[in-house]
N, CA, C and O atoms as CSV, one atom per row, in Angstrom:
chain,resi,resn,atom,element,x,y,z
A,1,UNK,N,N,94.673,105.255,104.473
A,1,UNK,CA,C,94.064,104.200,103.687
A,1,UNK,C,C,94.307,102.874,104.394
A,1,UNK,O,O,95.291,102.674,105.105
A,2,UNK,N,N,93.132,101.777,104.101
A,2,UNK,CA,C,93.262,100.724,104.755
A,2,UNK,C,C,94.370,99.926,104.314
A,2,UNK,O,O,94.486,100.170,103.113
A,3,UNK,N,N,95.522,98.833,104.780
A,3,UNK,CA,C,96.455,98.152,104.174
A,3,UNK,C,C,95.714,97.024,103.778
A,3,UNK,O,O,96.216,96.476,102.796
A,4,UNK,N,N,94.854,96.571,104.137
A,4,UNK,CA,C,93.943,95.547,102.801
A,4,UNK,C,C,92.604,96.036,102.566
A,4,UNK,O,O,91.953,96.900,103.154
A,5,UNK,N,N,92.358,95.364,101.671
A,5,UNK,CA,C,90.756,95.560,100.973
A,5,UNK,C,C,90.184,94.576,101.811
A,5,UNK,O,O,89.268,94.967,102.534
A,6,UNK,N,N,90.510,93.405,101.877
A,6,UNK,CA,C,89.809,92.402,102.945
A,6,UNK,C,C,90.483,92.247,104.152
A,6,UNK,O,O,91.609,92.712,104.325
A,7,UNK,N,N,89.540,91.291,105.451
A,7,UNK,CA,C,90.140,91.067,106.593
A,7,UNK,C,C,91.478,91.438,106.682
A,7,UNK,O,O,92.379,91.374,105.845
A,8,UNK,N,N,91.457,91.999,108.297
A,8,UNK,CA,C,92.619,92.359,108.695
A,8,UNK,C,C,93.642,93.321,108.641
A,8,UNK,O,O,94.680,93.274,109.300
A,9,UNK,N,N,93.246,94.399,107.651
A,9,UNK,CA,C,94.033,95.338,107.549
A,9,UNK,C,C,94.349,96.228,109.065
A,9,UNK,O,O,94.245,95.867,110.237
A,10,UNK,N,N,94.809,97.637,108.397
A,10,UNK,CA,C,94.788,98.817,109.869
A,10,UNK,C,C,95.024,99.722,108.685
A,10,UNK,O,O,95.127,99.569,107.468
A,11,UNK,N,N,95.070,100.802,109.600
A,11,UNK,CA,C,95.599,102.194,108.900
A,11,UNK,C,C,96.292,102.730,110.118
A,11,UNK,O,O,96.114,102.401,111.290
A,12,UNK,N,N,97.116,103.621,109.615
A,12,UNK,CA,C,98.242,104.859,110.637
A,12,UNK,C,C,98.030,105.935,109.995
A,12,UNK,O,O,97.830,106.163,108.802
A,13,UNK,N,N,98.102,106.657,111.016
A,13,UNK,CA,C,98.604,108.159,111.573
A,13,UNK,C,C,99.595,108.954,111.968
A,13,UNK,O,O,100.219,108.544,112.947
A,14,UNK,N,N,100.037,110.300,111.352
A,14,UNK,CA,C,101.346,109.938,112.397
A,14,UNK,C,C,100.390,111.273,113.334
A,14,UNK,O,O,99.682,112.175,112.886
A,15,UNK,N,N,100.664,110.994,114.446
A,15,UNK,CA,C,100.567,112.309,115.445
A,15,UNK,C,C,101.297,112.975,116.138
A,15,UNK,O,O,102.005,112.393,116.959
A,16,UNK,N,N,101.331,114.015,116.047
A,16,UNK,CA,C,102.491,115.086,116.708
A,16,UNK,C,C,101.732,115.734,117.602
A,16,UNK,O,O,100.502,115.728,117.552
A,17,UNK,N,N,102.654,116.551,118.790
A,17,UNK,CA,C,102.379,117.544,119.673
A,17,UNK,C,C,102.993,119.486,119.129
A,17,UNK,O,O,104.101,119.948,119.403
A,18,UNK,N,N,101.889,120.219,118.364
A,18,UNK,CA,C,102.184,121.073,118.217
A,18,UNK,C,C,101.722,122.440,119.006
A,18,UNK,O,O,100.581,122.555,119.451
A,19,UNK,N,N,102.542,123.278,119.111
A,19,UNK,CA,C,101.946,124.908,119.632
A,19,UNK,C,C,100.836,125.730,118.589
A,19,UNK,O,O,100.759,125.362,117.417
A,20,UNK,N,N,100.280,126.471,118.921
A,20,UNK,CA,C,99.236,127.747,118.606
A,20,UNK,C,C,99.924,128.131,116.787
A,20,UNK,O,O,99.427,128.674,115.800
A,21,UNK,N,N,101.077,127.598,117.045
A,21,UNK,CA,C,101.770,128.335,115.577
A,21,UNK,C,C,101.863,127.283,114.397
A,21,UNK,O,O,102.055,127.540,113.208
A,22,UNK,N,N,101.635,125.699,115.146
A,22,UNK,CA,C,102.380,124.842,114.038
A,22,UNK,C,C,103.677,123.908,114.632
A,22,UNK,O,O,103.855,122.741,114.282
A,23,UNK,N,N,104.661,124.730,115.720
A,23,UNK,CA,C,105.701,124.246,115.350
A,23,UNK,C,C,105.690,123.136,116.141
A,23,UNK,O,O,104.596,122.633,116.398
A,24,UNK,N,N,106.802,122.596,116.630
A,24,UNK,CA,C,106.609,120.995,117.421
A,24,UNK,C,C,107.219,121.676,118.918
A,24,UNK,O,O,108.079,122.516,119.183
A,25,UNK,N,N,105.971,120.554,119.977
A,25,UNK,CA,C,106.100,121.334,121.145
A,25,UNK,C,C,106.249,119.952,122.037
A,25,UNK,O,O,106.085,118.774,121.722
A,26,UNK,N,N,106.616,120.562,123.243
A,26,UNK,CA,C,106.720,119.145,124.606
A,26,UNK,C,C,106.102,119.371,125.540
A,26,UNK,O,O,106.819,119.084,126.500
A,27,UNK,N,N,105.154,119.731,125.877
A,27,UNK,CA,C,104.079,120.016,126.633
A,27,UNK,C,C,102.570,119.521,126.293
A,27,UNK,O,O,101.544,119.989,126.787
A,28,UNK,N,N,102.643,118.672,125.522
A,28,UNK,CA,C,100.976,117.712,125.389
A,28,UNK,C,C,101.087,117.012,125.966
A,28,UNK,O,O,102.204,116.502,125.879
A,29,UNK,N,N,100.157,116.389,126.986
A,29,UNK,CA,C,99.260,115.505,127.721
A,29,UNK,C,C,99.595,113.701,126.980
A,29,UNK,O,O,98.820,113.047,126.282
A,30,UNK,N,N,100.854,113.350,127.407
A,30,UNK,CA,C,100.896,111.459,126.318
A,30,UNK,C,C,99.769,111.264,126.516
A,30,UNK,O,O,99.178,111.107,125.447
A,31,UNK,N,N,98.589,111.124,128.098
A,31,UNK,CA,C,97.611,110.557,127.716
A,31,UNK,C,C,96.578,110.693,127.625
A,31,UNK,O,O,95.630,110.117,128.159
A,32,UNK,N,N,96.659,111.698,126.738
A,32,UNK,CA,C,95.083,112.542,125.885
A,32,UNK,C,C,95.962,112.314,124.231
A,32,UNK,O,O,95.372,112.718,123.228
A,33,UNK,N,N,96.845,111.898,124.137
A,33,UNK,CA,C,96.926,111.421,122.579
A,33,UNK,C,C,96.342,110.606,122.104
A,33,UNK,O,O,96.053,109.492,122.540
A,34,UNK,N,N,96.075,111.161,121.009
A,34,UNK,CA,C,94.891,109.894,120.152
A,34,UNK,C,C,96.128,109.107,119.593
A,34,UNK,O,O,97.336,109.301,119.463
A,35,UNK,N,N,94.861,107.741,119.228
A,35,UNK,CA,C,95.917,106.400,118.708
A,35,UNK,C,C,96.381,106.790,117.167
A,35,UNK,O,O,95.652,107.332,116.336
A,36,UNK,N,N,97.810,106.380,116.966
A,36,UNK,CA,C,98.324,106.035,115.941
A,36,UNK,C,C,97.885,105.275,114.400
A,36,UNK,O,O,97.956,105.546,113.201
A,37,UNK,N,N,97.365,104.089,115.332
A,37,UNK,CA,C,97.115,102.804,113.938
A,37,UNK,C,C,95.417,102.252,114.658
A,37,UNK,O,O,95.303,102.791,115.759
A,38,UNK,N,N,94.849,101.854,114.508
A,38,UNK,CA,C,93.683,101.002,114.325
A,38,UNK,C,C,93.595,100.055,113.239
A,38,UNK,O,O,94.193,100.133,112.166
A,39,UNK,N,N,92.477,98.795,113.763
A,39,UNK,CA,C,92.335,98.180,113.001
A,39,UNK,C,C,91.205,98.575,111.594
A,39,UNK,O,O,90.641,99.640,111.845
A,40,UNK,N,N,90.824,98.071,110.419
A,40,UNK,CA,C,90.225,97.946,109.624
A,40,UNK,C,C,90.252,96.883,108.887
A,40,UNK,O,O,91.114,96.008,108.973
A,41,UNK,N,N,88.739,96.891,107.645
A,41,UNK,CA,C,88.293,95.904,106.875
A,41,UNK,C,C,87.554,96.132,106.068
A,41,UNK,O,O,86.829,97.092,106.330
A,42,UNK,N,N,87.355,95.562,104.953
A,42,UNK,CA,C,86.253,95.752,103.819
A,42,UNK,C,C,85.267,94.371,103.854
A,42,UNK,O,O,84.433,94.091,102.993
A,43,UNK,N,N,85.534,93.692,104.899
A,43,UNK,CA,C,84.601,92.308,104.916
A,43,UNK,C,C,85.152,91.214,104.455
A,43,UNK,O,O,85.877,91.571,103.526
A,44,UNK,N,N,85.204,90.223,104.572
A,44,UNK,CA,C,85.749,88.630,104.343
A,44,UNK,C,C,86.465,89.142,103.139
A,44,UNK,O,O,86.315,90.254,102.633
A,45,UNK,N,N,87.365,88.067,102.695
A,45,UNK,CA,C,88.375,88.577,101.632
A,45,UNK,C,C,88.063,87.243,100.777
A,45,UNK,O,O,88.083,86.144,101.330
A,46,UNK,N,N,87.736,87.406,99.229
A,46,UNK,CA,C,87.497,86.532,97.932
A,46,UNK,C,C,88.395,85.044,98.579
A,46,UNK,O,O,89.305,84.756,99.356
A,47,UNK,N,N,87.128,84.224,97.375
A,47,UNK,CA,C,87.955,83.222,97.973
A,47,UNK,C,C,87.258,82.055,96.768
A,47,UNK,O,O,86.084,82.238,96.446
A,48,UNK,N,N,88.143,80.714,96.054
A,48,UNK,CA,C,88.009,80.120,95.028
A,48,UNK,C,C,87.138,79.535,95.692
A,48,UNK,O,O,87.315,79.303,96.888
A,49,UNK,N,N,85.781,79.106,94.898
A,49,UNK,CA,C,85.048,77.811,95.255
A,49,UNK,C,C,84.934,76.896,93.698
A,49,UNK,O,O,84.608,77.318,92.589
A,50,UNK,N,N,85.332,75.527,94.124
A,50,UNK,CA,C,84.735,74.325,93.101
A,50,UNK,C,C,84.747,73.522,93.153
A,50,UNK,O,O,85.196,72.918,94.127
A,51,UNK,N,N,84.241,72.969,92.100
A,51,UNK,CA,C,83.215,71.674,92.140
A,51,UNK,C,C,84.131,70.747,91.896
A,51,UNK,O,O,85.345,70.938,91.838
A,52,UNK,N,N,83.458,69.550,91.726
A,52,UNK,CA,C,84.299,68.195,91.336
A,52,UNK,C,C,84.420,68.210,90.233
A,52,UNK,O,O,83.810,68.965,89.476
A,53,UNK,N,N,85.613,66.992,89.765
A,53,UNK,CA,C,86.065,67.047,88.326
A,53,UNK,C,C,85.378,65.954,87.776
A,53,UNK,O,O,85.362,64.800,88.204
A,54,UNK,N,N,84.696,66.513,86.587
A,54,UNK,CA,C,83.774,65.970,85.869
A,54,UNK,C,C,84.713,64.322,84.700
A,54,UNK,O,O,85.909,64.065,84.564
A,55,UNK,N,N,83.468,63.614,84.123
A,55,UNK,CA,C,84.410,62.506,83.381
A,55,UNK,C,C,85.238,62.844,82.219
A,55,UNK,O,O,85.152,63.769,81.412
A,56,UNK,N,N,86.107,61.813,82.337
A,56,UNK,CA,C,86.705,62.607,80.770
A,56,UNK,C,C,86.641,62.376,79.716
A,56,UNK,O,O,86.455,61.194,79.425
A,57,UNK,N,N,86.724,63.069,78.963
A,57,UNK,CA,C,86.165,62.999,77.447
A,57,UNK,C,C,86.686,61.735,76.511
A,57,UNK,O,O,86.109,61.451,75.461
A,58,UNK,N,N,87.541,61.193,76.875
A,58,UNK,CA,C,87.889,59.777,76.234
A,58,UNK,C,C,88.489,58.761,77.410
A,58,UNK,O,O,88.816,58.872,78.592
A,59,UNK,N,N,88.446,57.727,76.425
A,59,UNK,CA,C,88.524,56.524,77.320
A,59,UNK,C,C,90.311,56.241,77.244
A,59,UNK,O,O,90.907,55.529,78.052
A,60,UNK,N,N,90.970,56.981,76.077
A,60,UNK,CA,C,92.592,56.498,76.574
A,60,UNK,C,C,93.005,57.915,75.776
A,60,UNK,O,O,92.111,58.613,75.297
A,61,UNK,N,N,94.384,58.288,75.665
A,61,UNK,CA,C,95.172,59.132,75.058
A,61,UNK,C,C,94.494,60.371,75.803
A,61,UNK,O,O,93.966,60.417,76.914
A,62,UNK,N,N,94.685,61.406,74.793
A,62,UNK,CA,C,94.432,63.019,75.407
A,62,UNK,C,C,92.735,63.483,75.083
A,62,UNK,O,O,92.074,63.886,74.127
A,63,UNK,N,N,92.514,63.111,76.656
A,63,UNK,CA,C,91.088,63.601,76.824
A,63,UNK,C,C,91.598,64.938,78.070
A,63,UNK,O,O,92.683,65.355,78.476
A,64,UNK,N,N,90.103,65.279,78.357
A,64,UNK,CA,C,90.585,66.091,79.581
A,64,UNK,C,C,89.064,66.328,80.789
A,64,UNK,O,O,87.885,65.981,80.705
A,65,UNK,N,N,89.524,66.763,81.398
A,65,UNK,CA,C,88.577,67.086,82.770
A,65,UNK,C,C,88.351,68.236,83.032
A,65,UNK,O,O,89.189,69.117,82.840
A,66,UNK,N,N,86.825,68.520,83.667
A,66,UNK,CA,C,86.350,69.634,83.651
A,66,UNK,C,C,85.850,69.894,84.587
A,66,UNK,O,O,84.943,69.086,84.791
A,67,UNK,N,N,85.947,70.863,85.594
A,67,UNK,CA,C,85.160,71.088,87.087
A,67,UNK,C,C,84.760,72.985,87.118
A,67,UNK,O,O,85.550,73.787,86.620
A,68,UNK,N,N,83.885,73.279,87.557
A,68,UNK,CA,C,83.307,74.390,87.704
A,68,UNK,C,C,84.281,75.225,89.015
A,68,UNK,O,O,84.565,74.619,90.048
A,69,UNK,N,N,84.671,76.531,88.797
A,69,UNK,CA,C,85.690,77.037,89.631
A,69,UNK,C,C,85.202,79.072,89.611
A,69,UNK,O,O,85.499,79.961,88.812
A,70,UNK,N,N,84.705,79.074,90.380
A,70,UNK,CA,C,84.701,80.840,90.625
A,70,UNK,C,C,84.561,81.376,91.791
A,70,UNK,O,O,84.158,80.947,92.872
A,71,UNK,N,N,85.004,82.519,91.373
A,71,UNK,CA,C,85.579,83.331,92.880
A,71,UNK,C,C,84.688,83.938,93.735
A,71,UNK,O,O,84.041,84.704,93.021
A,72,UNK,N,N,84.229,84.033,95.065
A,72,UNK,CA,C,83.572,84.048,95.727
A,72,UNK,C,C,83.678,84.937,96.696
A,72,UNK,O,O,84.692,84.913,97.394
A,73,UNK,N,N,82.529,86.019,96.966
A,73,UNK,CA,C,83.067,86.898,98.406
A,73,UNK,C,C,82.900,86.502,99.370
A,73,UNK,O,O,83.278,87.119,100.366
């Protein structure tokens, strides 16, 4: 499985050198072994977008401010 959903992940493998039976052997070729880890990705990774903060609802004491904010692939 990939280690992220977005940019940048990898995944591993483990690879061994075995005989005809299974068991673990010392006679494979290091360089005809396939790779371990590679990279992977699911595409750009989410990300906040927003707007400016709007006026506020009063002119003194407890008003408040409002800006548009959602998440984005």
């Amino acid at each position: 499985q990939c280690s992220s959903t977005c940019a940048g992940g990898f995944q591993r493998r483990v690879v061994v050198c075995q005989d005809e039976n299974g068991y673990t052997a010392n006679n494979c070729d290091e360089k005809s072994k396939p790779m371990e880890q590679r990279s992977c990705e699911s595409g750009p990774c989410p990300q906040w977008a927003y707007g400016n903060w709007g006026e506020c609802t009063k002119p003194c004491g407890s008003g408040t401010r409002t800006r548009l904010v959602v998440c984005q692939r």
